[in-house]
Every structure is written in structure tokens, then in C-alpha cells.
Jmol script that loads the backbone (N, CA, C; Angstrom):
load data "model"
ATOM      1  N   UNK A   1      48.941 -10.349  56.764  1.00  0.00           N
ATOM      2  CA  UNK A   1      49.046  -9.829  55.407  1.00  0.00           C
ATOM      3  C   UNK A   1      49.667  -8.433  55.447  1.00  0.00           C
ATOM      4  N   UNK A   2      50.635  -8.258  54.668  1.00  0.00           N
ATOM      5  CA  UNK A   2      50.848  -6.771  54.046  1.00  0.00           C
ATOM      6  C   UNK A   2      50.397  -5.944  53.269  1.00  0.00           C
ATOM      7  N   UNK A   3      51.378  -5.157  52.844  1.00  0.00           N
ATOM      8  CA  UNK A   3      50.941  -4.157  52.083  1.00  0.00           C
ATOM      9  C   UNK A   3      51.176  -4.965  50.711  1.00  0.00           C
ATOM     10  N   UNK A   4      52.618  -5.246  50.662  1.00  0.00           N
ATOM     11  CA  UNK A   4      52.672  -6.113  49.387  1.00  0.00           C
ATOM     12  C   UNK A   4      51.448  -7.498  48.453  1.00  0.00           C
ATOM     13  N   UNK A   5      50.986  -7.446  49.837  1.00  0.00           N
ATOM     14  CA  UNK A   5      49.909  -8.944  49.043  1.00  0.00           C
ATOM     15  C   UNK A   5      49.114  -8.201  49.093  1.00  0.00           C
ATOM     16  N   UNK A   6      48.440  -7.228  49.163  1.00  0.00           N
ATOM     17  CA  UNK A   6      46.964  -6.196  49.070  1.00  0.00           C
ATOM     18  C   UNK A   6      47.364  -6.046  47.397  1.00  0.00           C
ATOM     19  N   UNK A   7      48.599  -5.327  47.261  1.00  0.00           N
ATOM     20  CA  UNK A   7      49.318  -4.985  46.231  1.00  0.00           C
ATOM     21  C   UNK A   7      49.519  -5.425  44.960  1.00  0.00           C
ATOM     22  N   UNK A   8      49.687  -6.971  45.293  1.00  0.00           N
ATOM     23  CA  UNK A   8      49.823  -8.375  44.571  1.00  0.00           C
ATOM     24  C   UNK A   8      48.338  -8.967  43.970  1.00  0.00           C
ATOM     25  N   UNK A   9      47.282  -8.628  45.262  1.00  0.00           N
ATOM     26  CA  UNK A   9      45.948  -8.791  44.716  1.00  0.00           C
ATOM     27  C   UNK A   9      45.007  -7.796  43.989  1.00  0.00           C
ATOM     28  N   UNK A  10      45.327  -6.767  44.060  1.00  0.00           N
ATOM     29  CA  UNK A  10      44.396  -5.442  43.712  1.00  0.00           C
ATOM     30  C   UNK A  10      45.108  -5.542  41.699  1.00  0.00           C
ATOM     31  N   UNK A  11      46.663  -5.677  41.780  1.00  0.00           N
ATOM     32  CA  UNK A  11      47.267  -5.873  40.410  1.00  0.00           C
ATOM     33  C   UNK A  11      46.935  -6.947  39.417  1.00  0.00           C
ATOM     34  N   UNK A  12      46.698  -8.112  40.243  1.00  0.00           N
ATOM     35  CA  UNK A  12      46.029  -9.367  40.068  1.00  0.00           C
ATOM     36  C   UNK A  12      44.434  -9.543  39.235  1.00  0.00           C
ATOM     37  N   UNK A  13      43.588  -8.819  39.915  1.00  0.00           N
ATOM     38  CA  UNK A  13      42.511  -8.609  39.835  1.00  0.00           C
ATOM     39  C   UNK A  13      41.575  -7.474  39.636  1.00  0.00           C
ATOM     40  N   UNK A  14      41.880  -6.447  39.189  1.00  0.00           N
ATOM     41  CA  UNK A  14      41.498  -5.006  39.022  1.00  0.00           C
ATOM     42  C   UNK A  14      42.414  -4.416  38.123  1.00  0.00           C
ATOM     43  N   UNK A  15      42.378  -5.115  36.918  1.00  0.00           N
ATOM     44  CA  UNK A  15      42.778  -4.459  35.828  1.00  0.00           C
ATOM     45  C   UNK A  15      41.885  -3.912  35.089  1.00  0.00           C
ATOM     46  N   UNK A  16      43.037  -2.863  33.456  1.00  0.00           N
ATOM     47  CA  UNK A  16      42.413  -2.013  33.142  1.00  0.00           C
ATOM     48  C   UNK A  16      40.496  -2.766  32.268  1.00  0.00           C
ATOM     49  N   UNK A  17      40.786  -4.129  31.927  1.00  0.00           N
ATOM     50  CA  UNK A  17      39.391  -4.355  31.506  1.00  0.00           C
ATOM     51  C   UNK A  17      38.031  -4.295  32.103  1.00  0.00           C
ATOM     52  N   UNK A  18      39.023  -4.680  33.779  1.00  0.00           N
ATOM     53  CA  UNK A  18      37.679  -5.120  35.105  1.00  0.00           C
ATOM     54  C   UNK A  18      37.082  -3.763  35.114  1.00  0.00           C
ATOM     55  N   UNK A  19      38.475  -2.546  35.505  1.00  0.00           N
ATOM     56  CA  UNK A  19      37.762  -1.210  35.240  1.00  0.00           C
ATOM     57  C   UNK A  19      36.643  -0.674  34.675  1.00  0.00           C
ATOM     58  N   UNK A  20      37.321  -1.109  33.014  1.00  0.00           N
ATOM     59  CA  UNK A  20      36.153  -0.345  32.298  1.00  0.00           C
ATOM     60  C   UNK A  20      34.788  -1.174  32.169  1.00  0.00           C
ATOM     61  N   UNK A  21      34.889  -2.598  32.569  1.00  0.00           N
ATOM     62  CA  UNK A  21      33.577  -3.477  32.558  1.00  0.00           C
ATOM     63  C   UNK A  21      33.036  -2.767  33.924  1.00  0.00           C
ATOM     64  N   UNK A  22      33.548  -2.269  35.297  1.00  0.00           N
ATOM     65  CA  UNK A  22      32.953  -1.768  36.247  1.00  0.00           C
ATOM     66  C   UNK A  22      31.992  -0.324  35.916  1.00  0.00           C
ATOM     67  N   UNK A  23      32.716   0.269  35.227  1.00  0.00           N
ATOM     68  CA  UNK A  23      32.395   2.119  34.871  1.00  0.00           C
ATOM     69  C   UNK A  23      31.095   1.465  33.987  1.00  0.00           C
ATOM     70  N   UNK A  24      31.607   0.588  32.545  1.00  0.00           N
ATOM     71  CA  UNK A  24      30.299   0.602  32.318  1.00  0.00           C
ATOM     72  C   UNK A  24      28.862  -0.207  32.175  1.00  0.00           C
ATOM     73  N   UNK A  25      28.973  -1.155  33.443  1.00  0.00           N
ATOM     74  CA  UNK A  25      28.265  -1.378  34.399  1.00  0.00           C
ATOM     75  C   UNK A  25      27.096  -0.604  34.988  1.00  0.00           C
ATOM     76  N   UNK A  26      28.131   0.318  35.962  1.00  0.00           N
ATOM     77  CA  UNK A  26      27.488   1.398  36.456  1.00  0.00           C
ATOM     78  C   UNK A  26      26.721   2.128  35.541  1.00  0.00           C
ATOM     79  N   UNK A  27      27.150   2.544  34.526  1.00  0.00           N
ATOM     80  CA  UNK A  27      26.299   3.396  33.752  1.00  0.00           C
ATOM     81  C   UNK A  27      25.512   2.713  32.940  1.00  0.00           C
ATOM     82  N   UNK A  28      25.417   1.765  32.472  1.00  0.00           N
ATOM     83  CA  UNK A  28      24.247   1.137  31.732  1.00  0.00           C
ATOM     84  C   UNK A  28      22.897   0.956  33.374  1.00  0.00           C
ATOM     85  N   UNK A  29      23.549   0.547  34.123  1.00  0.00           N
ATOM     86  CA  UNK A  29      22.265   0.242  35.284  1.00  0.00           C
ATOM     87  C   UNK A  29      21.746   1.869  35.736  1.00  0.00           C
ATOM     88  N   UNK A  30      22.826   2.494  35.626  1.00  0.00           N
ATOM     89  CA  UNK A  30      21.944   3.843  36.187  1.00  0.00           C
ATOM     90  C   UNK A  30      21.022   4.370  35.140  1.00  0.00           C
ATOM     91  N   UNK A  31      21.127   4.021  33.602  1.00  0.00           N
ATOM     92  CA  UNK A  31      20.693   4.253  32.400  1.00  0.00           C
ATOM     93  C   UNK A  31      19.255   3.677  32.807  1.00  0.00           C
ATOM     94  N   UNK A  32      19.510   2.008  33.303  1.00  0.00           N
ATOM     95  CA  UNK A  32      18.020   1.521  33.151  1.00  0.00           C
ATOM     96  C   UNK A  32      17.145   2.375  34.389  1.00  0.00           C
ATOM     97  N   UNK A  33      18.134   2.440  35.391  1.00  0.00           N
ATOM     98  CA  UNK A  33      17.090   3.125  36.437  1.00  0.00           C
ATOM     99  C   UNK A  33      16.310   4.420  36.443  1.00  0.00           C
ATOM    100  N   UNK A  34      17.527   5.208  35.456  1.00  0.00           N
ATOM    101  CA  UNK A  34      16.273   6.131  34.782  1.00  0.00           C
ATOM    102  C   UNK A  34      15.333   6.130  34.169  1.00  0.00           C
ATOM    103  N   UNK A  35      15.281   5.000  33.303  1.00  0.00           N
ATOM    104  CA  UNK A  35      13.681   4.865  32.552  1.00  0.00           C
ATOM    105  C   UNK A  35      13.469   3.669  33.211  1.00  0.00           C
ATOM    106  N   UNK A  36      13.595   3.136  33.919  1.00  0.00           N
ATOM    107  CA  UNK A  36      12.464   1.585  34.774  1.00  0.00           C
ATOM    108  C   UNK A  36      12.369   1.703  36.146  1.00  0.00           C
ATOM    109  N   UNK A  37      13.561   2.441  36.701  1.00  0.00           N
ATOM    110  CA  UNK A  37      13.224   1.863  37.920  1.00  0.00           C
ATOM    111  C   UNK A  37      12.753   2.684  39.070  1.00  0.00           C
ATOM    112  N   UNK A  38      12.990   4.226  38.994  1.00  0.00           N
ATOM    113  CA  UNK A  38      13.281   5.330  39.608  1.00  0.00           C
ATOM    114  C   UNK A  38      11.289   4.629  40.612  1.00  0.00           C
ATOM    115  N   UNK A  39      10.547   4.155  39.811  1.00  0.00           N
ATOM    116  CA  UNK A  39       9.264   4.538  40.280  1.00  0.00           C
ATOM    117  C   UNK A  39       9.272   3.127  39.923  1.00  0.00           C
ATOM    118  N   UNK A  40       9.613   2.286  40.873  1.00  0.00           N
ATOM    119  CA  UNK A  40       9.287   0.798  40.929  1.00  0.00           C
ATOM    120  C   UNK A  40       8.982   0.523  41.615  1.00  0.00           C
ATOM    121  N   UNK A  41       8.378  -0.465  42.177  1.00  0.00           N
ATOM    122  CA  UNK A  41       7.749  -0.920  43.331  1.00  0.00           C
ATOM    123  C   UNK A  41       8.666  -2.346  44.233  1.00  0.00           C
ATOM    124  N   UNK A  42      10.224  -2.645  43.740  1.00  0.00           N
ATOM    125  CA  UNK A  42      11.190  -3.373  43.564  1.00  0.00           C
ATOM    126  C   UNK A  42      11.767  -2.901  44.636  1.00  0.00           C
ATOM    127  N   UNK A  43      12.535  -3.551  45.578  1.00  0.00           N
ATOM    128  CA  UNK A  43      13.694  -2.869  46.003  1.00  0.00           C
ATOM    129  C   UNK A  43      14.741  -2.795  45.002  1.00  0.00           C
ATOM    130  N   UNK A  44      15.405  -3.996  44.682  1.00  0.00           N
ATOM    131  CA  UNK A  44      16.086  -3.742  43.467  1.00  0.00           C
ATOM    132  C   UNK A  44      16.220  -2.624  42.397  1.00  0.00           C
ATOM    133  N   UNK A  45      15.158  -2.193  41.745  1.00  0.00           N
ATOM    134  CA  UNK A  45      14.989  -1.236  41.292  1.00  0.00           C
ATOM    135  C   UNK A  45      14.797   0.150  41.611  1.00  0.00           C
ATOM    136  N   UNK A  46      14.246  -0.032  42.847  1.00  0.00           N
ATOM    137  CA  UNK A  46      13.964   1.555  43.138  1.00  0.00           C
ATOM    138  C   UNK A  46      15.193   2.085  43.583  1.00  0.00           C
ATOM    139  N   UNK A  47      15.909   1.280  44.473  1.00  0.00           N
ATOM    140  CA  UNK A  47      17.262   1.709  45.388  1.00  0.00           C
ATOM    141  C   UNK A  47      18.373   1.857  43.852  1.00  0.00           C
ATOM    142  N   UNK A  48      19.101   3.419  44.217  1.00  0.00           N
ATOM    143  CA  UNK A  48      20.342   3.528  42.961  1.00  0.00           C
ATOM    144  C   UNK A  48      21.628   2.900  43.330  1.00  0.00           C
ATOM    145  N   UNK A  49      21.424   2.933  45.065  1.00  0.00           N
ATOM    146  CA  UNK A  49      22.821   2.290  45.253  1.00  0.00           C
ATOM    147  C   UNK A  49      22.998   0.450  45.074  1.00  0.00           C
ATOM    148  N   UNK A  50      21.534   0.180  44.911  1.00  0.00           N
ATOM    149  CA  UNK A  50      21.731  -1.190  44.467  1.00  0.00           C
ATOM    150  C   UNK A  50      22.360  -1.425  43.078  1.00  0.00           C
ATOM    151  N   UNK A  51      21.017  -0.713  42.105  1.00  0.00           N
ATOM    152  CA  UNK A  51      21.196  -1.003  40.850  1.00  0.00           C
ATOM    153  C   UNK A  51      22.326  -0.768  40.810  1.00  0.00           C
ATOM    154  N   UNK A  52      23.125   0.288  41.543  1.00  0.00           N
ATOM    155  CA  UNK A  52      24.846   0.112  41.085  1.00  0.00           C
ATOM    156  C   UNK A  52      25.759  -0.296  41.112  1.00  0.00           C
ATOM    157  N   UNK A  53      25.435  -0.973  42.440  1.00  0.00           N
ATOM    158  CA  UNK A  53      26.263  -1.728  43.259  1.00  0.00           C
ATOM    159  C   UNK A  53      26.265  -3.140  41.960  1.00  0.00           C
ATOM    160  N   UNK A  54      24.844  -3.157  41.411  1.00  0.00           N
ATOM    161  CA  UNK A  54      24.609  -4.805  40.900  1.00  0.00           C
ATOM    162  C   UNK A  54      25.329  -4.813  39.161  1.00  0.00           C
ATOM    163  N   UNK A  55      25.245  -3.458  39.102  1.00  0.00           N
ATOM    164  CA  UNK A  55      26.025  -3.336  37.858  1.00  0.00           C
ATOM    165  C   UNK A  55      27.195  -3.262  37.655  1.00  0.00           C
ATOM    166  N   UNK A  56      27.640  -3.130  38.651  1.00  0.00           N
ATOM    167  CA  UNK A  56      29.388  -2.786  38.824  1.00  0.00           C
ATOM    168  C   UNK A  56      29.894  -4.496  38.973  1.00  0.00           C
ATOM    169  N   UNK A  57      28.929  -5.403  39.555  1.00  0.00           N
ATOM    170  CA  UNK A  57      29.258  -6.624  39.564  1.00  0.00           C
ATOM    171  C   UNK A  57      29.065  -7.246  38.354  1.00  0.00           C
ATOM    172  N   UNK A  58      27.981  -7.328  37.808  1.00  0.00           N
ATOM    173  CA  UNK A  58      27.916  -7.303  36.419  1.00  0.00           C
ATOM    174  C   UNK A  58      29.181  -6.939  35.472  1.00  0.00           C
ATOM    175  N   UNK A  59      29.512  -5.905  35.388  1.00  0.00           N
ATOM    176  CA  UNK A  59      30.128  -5.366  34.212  1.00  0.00           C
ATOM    177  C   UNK A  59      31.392  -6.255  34.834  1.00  0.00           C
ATOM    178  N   UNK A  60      32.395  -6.311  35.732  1.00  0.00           N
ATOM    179  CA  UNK A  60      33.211  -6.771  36.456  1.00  0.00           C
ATOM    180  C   UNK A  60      33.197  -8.740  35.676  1.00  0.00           C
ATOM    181  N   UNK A  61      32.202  -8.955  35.951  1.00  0.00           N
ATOM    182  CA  UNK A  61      32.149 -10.605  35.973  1.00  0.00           C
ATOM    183  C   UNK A  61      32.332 -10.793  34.325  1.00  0.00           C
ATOM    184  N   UNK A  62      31.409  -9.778  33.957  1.00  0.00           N
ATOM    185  CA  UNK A  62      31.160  -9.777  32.063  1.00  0.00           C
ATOM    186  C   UNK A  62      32.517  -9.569  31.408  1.00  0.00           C
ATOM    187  N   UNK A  63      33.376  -8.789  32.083  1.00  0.00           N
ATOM    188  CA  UNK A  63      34.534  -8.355  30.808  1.00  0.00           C
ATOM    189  C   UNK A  63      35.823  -9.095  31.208  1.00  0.00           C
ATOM    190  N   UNK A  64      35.637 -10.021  32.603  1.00  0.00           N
ATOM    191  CA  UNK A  64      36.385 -10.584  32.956  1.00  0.00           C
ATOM    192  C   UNK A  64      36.438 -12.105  31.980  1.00  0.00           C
ATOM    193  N   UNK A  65      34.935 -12.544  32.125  1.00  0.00           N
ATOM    194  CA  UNK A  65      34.686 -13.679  31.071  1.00  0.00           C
ATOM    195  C   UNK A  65      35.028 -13.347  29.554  1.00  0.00           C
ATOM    196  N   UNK A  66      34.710 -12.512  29.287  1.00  0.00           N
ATOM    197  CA  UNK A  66      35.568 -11.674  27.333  1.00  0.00           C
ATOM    198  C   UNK A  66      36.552 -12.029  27.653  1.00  0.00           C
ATOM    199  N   UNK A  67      37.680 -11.362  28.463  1.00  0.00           N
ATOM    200  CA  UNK A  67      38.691 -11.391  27.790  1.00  0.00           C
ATOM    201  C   UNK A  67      39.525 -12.521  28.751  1.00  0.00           C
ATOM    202  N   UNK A  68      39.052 -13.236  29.417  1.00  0.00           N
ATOM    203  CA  UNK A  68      39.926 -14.417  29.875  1.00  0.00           C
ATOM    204  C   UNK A  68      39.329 -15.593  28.851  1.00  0.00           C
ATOM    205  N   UNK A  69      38.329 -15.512  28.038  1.00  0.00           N
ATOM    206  CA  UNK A  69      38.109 -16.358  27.367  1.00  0.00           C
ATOM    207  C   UNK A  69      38.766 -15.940  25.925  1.00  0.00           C
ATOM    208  N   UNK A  70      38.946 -14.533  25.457  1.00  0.00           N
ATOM    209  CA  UNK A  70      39.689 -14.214  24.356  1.00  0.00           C
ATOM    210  C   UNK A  70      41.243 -14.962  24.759  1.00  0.00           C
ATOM    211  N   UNK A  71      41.367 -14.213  25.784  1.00  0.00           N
ATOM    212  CA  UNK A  71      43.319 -14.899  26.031  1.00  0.00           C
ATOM    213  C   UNK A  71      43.654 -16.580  25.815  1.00  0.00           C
ATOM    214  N   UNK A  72      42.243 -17.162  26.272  1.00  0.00           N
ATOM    215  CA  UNK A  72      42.531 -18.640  26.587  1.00  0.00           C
ATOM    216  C   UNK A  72      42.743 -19.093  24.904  1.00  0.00           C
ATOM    217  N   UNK A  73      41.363 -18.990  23.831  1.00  0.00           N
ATOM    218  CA  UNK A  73      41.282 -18.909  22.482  1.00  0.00           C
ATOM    219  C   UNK A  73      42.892 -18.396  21.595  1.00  0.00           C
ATOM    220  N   UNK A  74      43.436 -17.889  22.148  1.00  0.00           N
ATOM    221  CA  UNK A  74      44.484 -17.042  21.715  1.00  0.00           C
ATOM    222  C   UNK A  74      45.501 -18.343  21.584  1.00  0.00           C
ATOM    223  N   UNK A  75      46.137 -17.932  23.427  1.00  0.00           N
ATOM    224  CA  UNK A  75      46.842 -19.291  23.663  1.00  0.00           C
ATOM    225  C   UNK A  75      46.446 -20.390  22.990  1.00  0.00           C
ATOM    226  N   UNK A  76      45.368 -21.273  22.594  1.00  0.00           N
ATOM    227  CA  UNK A  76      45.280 -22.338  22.000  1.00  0.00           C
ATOM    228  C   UNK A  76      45.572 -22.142  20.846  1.00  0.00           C
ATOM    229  N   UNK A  77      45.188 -21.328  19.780  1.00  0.00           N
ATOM    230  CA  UNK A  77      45.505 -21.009  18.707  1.00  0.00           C
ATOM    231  C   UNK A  77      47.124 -20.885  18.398  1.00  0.00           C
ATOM    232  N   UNK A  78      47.546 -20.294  19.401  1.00  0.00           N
ATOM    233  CA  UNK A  78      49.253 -19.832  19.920  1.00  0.00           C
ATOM    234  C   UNK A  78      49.833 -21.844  19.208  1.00  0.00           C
ATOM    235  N   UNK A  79      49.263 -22.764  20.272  1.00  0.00           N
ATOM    236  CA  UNK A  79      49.790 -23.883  20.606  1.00  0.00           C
ATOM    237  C   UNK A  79      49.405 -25.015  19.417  1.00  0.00           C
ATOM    238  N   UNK A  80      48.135 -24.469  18.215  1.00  0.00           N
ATOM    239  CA  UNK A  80      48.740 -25.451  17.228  1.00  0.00           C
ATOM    240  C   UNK A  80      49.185 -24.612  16.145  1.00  0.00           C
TER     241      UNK A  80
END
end "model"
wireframe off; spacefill off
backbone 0.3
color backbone group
């Protein structure tokens, strides 16, 4: 692999929606970990680099499903 297919995939897949579903991800989970989790008895919860790690996947998966399901709705609408 090159540089070009890193290139091809990062353009592919890390657009500006994934972005902002990642950023606010992160900040809604660090939100909850301030009032739930800081003093949990969870790993999940207590650890910040989880909750962030799990929100960044979250927000990522969430805004990817919006708007590949807005585009698809679109296109069909487009086609009758």
C-alpha cells in the first residue's frame, strides 16, 4: 500500500460529518462522565479514555447512519 490508498481511504471515510459526529461524541460522553461516571464503580465509566474512546465510536457510526440514510432517501426521491 501507498501513500495514495491511505489517501483514497482517510477521503473515503473521514469526512466532514464523521468529524463532527466524532467531536461530538466525545463531548457528550465526557459530559456524562462528569455527572455519572467520574465515581463509578464500572470500568467503563470510571476510565475517561474509554468513555471517549466509546463516544467517538458512537458519534462516528451515528452521523454516518443520518446522513448515508438522508443521501440514499434523496437519491430515491431523485429517481421517481
Amino acid at each position: 500500500m501507498d501513500k495514495n490508498d491511505f489517501r483514497d481511504f482517510f477521503a473515503k471515510n473521514f469526512r466532514v460529518h464523521h468529524i463532527l459526529g466524532i467531536i461530538l461524541g466525545c463531548v457528550f460522553s465526557f459530559i456524562y462522565w462528569l455527572k455519572s461516571g467520574r465515581f463509578s464503580d464500572y470500568v467503563l465509566k470510571n476510565n475517561i479514555y474509554l468513555i471517549l474512546f466509546w463516544g467517538a465510536i458512537i458519534g462516528y457510526i451515528s452521523f454516518d447512519l443520518i446522513f448515508s440514510s438522508s443521501k440514499k432517501l434523496k437519491n430515491d426521491d431523485d429517481k421517481n
